[in-house]
C-alpha positions as CSV (number, residue, x, y, z in Angstrom):
1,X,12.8,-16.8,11.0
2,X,11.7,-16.9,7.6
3,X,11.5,-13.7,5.5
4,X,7.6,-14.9,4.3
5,X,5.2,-16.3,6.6
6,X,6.8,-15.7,9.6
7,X,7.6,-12.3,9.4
8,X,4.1,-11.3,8.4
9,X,2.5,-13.4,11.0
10,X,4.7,-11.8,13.5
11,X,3.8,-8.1,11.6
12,X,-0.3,-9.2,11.9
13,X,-0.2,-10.0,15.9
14,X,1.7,-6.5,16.2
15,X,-1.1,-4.7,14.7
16,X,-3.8,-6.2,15.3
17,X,-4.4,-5.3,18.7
18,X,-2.4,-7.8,21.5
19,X,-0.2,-5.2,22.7
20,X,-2.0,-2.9,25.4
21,X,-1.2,0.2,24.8
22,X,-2.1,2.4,21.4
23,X,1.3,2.3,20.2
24,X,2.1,0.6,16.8
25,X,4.9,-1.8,17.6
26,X,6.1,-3.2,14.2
27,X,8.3,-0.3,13.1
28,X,10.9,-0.9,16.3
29,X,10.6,-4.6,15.6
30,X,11.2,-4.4,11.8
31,X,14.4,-2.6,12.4
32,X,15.9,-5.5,14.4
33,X,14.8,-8.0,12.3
34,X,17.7,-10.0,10.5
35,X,18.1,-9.7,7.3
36,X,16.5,-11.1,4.1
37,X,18.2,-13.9,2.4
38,X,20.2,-12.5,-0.9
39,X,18.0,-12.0,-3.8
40,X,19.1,-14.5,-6.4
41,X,19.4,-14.2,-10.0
42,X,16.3,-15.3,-11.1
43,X,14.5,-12.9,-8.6
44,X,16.3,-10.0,-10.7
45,X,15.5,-11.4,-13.8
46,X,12.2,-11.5,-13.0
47,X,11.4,-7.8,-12.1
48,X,11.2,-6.4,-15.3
49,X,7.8,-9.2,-15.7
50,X,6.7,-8.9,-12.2
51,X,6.7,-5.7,-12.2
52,X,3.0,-4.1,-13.1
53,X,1.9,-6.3,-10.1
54,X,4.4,-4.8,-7.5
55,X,3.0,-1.9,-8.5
56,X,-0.6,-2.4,-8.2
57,X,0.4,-3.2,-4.8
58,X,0.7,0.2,-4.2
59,X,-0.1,3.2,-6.2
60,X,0.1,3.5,-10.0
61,X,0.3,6.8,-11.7
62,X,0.9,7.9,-15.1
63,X,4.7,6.9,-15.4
64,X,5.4,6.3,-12.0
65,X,4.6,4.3,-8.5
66,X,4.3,4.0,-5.0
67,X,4.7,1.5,-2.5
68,X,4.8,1.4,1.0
69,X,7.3,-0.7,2.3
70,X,5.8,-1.3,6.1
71,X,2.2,-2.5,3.5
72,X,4.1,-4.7,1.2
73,X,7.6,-5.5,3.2
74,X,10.7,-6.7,1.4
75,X,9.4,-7.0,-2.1
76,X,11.9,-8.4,-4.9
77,X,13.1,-5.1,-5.8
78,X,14.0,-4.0,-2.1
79,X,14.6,-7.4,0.1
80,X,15.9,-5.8,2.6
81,X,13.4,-3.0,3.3
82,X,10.3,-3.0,5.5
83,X,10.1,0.3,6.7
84,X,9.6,3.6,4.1
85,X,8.3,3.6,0.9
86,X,9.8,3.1,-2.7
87,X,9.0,5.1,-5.9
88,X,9.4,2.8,-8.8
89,X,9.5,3.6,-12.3
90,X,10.5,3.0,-15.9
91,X,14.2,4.1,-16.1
92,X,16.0,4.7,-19.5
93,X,20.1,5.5,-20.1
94,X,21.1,8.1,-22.2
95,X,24.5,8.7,-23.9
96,X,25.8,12.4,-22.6
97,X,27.2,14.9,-25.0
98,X,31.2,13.4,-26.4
99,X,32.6,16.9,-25.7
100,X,31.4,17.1,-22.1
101,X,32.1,13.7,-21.0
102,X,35.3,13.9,-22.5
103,X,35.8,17.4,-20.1
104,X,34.2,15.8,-17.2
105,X,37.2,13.2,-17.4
106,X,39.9,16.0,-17.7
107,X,38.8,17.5,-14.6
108,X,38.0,14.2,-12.6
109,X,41.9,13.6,-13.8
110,X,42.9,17.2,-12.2
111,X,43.0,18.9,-15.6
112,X,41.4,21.8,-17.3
113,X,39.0,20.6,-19.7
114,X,38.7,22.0,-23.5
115,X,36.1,24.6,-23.1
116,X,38.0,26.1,-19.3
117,X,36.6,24.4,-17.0
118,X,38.7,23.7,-13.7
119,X,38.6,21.0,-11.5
120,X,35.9,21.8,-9.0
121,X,35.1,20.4,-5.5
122,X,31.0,21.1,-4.8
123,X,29.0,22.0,-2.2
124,X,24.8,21.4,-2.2
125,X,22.7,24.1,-1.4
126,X,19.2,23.2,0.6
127,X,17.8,19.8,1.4
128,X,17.8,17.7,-1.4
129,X,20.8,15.1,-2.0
130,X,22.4,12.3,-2.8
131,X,21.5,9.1,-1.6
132,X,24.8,7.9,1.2
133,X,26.0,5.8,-1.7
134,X,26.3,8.1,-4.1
135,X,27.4,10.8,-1.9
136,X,30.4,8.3,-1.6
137,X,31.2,7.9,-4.8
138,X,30.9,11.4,-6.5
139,X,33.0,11.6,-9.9
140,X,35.3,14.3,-8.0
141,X,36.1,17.8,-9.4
142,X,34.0,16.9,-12.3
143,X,31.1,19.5,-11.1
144,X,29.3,21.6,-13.7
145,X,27.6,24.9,-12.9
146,X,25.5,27.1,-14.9
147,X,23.4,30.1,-15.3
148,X,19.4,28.3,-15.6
149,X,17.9,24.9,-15.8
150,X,17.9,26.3,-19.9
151,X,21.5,26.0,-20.0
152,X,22.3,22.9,-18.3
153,X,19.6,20.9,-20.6
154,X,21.3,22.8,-23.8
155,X,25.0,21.4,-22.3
156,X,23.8,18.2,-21.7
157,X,21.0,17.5,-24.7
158,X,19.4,15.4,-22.6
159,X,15.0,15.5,-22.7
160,X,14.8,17.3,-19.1
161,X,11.6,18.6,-18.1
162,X,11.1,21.8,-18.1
163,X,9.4,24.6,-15.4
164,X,9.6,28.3,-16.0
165,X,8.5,28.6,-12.2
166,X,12.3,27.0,-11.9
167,X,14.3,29.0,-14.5
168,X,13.7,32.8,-14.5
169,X,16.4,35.3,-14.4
170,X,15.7,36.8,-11.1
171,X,16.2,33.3,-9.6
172,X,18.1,34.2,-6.4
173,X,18.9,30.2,-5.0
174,X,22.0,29.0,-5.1
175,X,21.8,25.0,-6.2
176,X,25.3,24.5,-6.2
177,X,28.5,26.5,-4.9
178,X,31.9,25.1,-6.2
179,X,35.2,25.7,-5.3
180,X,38.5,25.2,-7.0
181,X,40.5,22.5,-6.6
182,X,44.2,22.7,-6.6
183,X,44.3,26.2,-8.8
184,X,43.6,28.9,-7.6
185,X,44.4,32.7,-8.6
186,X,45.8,34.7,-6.3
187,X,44.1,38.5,-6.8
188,X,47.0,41.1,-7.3
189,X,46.0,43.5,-4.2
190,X,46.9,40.1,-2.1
191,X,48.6,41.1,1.0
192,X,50.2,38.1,2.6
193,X,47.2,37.1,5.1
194,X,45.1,33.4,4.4
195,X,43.6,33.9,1.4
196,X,40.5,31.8,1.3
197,X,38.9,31.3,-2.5
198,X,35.4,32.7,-2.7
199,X,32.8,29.9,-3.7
200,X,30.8,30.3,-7.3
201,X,27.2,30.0,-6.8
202,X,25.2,28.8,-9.7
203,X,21.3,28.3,-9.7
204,X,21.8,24.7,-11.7
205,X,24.5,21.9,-11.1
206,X,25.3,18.6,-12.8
207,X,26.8,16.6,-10.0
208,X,28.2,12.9,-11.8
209,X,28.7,9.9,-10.2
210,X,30.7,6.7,-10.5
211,X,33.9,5.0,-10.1
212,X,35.0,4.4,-13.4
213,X,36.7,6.1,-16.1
214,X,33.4,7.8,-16.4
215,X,30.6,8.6,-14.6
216,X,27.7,6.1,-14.3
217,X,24.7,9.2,-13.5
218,X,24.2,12.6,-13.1
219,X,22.3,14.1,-10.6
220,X,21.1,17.5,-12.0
221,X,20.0,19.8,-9.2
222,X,18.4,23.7,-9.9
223,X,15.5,25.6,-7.0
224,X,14.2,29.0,-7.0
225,X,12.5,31.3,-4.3
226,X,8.5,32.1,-4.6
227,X,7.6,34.1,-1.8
228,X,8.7,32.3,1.5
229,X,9.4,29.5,-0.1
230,X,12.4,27.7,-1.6
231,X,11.5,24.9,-4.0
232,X,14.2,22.5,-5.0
233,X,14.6,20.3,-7.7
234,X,17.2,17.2,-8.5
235,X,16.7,14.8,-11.5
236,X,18.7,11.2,-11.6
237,X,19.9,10.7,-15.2
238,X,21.7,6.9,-15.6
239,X,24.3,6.8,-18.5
240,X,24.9,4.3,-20.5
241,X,23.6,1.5,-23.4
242,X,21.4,-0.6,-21.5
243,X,17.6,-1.3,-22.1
244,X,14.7,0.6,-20.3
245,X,14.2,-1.6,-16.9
246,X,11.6,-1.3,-14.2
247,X,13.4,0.4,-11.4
248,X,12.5,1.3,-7.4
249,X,14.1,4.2,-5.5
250,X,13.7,3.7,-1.5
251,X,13.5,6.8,0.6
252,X,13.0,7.5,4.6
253,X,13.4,3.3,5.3
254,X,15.7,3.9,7.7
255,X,13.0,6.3,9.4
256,X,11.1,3.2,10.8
257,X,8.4,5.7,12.9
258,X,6.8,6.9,10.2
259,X,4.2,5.4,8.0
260,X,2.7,6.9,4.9
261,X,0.3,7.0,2.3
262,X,0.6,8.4,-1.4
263,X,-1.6,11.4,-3.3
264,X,-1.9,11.1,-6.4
265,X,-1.6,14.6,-8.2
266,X,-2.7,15.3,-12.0
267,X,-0.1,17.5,-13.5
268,X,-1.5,20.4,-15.8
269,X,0.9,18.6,-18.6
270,X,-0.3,15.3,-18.1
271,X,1.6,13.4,-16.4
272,X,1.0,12.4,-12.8
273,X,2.6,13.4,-9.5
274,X,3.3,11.4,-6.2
275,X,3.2,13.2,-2.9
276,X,3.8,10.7,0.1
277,X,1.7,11.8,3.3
278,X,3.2,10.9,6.6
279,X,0.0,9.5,8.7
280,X,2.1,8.6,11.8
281,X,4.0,11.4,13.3
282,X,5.3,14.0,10.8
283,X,5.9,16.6,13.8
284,X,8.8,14.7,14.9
285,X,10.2,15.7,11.3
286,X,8.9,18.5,10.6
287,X,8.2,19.3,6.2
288,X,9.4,15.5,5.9
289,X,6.3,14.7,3.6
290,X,7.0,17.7,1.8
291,X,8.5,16.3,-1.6
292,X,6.7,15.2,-4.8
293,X,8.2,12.7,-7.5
294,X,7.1,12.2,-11.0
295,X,9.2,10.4,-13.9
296,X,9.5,11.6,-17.3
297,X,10.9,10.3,-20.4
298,X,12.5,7.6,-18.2
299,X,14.1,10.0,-15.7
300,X,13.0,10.5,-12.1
301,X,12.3,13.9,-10.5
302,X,11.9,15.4,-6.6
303,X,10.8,18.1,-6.1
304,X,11.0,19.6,-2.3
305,X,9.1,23.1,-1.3
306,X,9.1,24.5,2.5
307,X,9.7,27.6,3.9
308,X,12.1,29.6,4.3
309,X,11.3,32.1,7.0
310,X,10.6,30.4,9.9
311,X,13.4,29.4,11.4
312,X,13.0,26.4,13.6
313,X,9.5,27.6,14.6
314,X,7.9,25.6,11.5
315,X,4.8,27.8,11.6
316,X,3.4,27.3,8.3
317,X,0.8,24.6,7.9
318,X,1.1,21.6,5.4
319,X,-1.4,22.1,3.8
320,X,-0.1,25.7,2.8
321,X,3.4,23.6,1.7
322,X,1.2,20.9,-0.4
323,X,-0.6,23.7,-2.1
324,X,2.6,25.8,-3.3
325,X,4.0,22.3,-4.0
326,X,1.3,21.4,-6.4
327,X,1.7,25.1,-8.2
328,X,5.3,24.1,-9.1
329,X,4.2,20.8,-10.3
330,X,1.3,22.4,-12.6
331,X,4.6,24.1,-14.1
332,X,6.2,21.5,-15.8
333,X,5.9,20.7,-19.2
């Protein structure tokens, strides 16, 4: 089968009515499809001009946009997805601070870097994470916590966007809880028995990631608690030299059930929000289409809001999760 014509002829008969039943067949078929043929050079090369139509084919807005991948299947920047959708958007690299870079080596080497800090293994608070990938390639023990959102844009003097709504003192969520690795103080009153190292909890984290000497990106995570709600943040900052490039982040394609279509949401500082709607069946995932993205200043941003009362009764309508949502959003500046 050819990844073109015959795909989307075989996509068009699914949908357009020769199967009996009401049940939309594509999404089981596009999973067992065989894969795309590699996508060669000139195919990457030419993103970066191709890329104001690929997003047309979707949804434009302000500095970022959407595309539904079941819509417009395998395009050049995904050739292997057909299911999900793809946030694309105008990524830049930044050069971190010397002094921390140069500490978040000592501790990915096991050592204690210049300001203190120890080695630290990290555990992720809420629903928001890293992609499988980059779950798997973590810059280990090189973890930073701190105090607000404030202080980890001061550490890091990088242009993060801001949200009061996100960084007050009585913020009482836990983004990241880190542990020591390999040095650990034993208190005096210790009495023989396992002694088990209490984690430190810290409303912001800088989690870097990469396989090198240093770390390729940081994911910069922070949340808060309004009410019943917790509202989570992460930011994907990409280190480096390079030129700004047109760039596509794919999320739920390996949830081929679900189809979608995108809000676009004016922010109150300009800029333009994306909030996916699942139009398929969102009960079977209950707050999946709860998350917003928006770029800024050539980094991307999710931001995730849902309850936290419930339990696994999920008794709190969308629409009531869309509107708290869009009040965190109207935050930013």
């Amino acid at each position: 089968m050819t990844n073109d014509r015959d795909e989307e002829f075989l996509r068009t008969k699914l949908t357009d009515g020769l199967h009996p039943a009401e049940v939309d067949l594509w999404p089981a078929v596009a999973e067992a499809l065989p894969n795309a043929r590699p996508a060669w050079p000139w195919r990457r090369i030419a993103l970066c001009l191709a890329a104001p139509l690929l997003i047309a084919a979707g949804v434009l807005a302000g500095s970022a946009g959407f595309t539904n991948l079941r819509e417009n299947p395998r395009p050049s920047f995904a050739p292997e997805a057909n299911t999900g959708y793809a946030i694309t958007y105008e990524r830049q690299y930044f050069t971190l601070d010397s002094d921390l870079l140069a500490g978040l080596a000592a501790n990915h080497n096991g050592e204690i870097s210049a300001d203190g800090w120890l080695p630290m293994h990290c555990g992720i608070n809420g629903f928001l994470h890293l992609p499988d990938e980059d779950e798997m390639n973590r810059y280990s023990r090189a973890v930073r916590g701190y105090d607000s959102w404030g202080k980890l844009t001061a550490a890091t003097d990088l242009p993060l966007a801001q949200n009061a709504l996100l960084d007050t003192e009585a913020n009482n969520f836990a983004a990241v809880s880190l542990y020591p690795s390999g040095m650990i103080e034993i208190p005096e009153e210790y009495d023989g028995r396992p002694y088990t190292p209490k984690a430190q909890e810290y409303p912001a984290g800088l989690i870097p990631v990469g396989r090198g000497e240093t770390p390729d990106k940081l994911y910069l995570r922070t949340g808060a608690r309004h009410g019943i709600y917790d509202v989570e943040m992460m930011a994907v900052v990409y280190l480096g030299d390079a030129a700004p490039e047109t760039v596509a982040q794919l999320y739920r394609q390996k949830s081929a059930g679900l189809t979608w279509e995108c809000e676009s949401y004016p922010m109150a500082n300009g800029n333009t929000a994306l909030i996916p709607h699942c139009t398929s069946n969102p009960n079977s995932m209950p707050y999946v289409q709860s998350s917003a993205y928006f770029a800024q200043d050539g980094i991307l941003y999710q931001v995730y809001c849902r309850p936290h009362t419930d339990g696994l009764d999920y008794s709190v309508k969308q629409e009531d999760i869309w509107a708290e949502l869009k009040v965190v959003l109207n935050g930013f500046t």
